[in-house]
C-alpha positions in Angstrom: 66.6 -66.7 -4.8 65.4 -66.0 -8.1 66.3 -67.9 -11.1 67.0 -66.9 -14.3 63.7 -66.9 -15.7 62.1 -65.3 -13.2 64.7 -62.4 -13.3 64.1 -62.1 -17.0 60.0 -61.8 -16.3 60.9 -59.0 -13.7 63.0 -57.3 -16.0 60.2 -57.4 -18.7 57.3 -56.6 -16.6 59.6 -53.5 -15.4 60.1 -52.3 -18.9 56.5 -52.3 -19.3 55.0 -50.4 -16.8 58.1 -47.8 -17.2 57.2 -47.5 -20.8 53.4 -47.1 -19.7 54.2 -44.2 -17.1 55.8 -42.4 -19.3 53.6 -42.7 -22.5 50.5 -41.6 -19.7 53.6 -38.6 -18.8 53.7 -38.1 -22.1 50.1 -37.9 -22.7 48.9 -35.3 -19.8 51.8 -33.3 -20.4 51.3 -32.4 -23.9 48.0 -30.9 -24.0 46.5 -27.7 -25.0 46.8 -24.8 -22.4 46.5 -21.4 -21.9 48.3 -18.4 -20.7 48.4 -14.8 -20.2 51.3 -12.6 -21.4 51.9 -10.8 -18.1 48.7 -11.0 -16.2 45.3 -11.6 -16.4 43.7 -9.9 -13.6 40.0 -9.4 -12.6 37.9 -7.2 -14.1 40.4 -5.8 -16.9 41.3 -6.9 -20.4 44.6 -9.6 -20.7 45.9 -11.1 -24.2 46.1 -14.8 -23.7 47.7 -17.8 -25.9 46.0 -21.1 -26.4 49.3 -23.3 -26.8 48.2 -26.8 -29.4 50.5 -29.6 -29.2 50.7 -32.1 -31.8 50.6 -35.3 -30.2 50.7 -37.4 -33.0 53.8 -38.5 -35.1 52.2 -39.8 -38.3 49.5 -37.0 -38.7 48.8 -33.0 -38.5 46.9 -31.3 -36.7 44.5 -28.8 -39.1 41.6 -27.1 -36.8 41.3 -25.7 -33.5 38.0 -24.9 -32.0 38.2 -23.2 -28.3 34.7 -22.6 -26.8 34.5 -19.8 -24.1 32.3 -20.5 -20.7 29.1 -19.5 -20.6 29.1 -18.5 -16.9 31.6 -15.8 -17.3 30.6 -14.6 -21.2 33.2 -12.1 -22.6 32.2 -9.4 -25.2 35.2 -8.3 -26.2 37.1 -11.5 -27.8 40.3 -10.1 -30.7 42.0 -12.6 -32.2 45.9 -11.7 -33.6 46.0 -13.2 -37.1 48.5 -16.1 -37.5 49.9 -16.9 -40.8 48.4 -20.1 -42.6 45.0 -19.8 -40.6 41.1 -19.0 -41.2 39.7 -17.9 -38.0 36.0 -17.8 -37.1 34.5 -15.8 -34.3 31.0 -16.9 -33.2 28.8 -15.0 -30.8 25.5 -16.0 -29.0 22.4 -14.2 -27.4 22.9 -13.5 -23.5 20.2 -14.5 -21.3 20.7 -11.7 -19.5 22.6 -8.6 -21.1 25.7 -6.8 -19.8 26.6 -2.8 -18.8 30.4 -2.5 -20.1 31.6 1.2 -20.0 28.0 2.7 -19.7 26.9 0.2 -23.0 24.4 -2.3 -22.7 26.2 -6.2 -24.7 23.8 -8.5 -25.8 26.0 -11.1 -26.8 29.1 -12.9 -26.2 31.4 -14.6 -28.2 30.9 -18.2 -27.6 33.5 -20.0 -29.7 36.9 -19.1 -31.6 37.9 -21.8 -34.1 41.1 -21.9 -35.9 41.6 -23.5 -39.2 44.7 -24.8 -41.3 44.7 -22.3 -44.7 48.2 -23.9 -45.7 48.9 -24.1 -41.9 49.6 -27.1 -39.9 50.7 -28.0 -36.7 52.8 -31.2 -37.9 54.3 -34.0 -35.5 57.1 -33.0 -32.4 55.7 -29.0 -33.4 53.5 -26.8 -31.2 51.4 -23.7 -32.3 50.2 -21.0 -30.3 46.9 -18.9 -31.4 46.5 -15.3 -29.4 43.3 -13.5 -28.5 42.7 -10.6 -26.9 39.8 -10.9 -24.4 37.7 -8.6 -22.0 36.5 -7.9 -19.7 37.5 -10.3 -17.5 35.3 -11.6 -14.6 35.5 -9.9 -10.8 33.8 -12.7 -9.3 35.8 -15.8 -10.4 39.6 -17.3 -10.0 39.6 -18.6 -12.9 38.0 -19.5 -16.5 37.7 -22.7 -18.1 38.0 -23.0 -21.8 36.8 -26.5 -23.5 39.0 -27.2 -26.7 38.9 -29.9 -29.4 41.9 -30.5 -31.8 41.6 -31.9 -35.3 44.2 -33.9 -37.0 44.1 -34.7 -40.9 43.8 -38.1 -40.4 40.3 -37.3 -38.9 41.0 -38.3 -35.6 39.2 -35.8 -32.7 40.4 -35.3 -29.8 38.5 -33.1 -26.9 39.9 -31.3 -24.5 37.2 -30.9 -21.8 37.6 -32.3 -18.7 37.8 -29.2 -16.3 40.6 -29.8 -13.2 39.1 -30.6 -10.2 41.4 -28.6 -6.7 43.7 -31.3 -5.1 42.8 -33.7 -7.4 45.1 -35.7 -10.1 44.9 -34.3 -13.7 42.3 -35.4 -16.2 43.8 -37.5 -19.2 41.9 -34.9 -20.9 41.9 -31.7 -19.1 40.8 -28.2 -20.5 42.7 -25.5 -21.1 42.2 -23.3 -17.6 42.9 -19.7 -17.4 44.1 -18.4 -13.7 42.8 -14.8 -12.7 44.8 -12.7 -10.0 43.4 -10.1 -7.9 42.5 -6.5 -9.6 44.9 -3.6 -8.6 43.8 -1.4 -11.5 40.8 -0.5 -13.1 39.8 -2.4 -17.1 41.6 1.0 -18.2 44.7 0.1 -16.6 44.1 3.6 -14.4 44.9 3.8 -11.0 42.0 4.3 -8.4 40.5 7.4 -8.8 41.3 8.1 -4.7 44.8 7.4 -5.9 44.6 9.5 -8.5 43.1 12.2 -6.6 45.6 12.1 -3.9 48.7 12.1 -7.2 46.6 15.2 -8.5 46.9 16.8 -5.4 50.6 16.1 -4.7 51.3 17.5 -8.0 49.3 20.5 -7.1 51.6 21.4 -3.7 54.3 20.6 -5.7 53.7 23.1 -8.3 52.7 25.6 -5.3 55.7 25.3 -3.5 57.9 25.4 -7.1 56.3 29.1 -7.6 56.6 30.4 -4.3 60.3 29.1 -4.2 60.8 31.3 -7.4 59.2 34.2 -6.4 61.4 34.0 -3.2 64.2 33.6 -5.2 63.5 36.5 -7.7 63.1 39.0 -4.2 66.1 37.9 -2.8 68.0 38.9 -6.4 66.2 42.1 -6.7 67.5 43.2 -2.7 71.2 41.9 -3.7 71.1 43.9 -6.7 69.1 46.8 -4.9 72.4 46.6 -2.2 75.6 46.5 -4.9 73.3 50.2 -6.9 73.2 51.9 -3.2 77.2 50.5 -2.6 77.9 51.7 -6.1 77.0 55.0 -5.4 78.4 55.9 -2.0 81.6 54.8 -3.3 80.8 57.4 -6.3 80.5 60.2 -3.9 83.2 59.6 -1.7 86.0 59.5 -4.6 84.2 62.8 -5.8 84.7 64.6 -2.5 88.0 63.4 -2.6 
């Protein structure tokens, strides 16, 4: 049996660890993320948001810097303005340049950063900052962007711990973009076998639309060729009559 005091310890060591699970809830659920609108498939071009959180309720968060991975470098990086922001694009040398549409990129952008011009992500608000990014990598599943988040209180807080498969979330984790499997090309064109094949269908169809016509038109002409010869034996016979 447990007596009153005990009860009352239970009660309050209870509370506490509740409290604690949901603060840590609280915590890995509130982080900065990203996501495509619609898709963001291999090889082609996506527009993606980075989603900021403010975590804090007695400060406001003021800068934004996203860093892009160096493995997978993208050379075509378009941010969409957002009202109440400076944003800075910074770009780096490749160690080894890359063919994009028959042109030869030297350098990739390496880093986005937001920051507050009169904006401010303020406590129990979120803000989301779109780019526009290509061309997406063929060889990879994914892409892992490490963020930090600046409050106006000066506190930092960095959002790089990349997600390890079947393992629990970092109290920290990076922002991680999921790629899914080309079915067009960057263009957003079908394959050009596809494209042949359409091409070709449209072809026959046209073919078979003319000669349709043209047998239509003959079998108007031999109606109308019938009613002239019909109209003029009935001519003759009334003038015999």
């Amino acid at each position: 049996m447990f007596s009153g005091k005990n009860v009352t310890r239970v009660s309050v060591v209870g509370g506490i660890a509740a409290t604690a699970l949901l603060l840590v809830a609280g915590t890995a659920s509130a982080h900065v993320s990203v996501q495509p609108q619609g898709e963001a498939a291999k090889g082609g071009y996506a527009t993606i948001n980075f989603k900021v959180p403010n975590e804090r309720d007695n400060a406001s968060t003021t800068k934004v810097e996203v860093n892009f991975p160096a493995d997978h470098p993208l050379a075509s990086v378009l941010p969409q303005p957002v009202p109440g922001w400076k944003i800075d694009v910074a770009k780096t040398k490749l160690a080894k340049p890359l063919e994009m549409h028959g042109n030869t990129i030297t350098e990739a952008v390496s880093k986005v950063t937001w920051t507050g011009d009169g904006g401010k992500i303020g406590p129990g608000q979120f803000q989301q900052f779109p780019l526009s990014v290509g061309q997406l990598p063929e060889d990879a599943d994914q892409l892992v962007f490490k963020a930090i988040q600046t409050y106006d209180n000066k506190e930092i807080v960095r959002w790089i711990e990349e997600p390890k498969e079947g393992g629990p979330e970092p109290l920290s984790p990076a922002p991680v973009l999921k790629l899914t499997a080309a079915t067009e090309d960057e263009h957003g064109a079908t394959d050009g076998k596809h494209t042949a094949g359409a091409e070709a269908k449209a072809e026959t169809a046209s073919a078979d639309t003319s000669d349709t016509t043209a047998r239509a038109l003959g079998l108007i002409g031999i109606l109308v060729g019938v009613a002239g010869v019909t109209f003029a034996v009935l001519a003759g016979r009334r003038r015999t009559t």
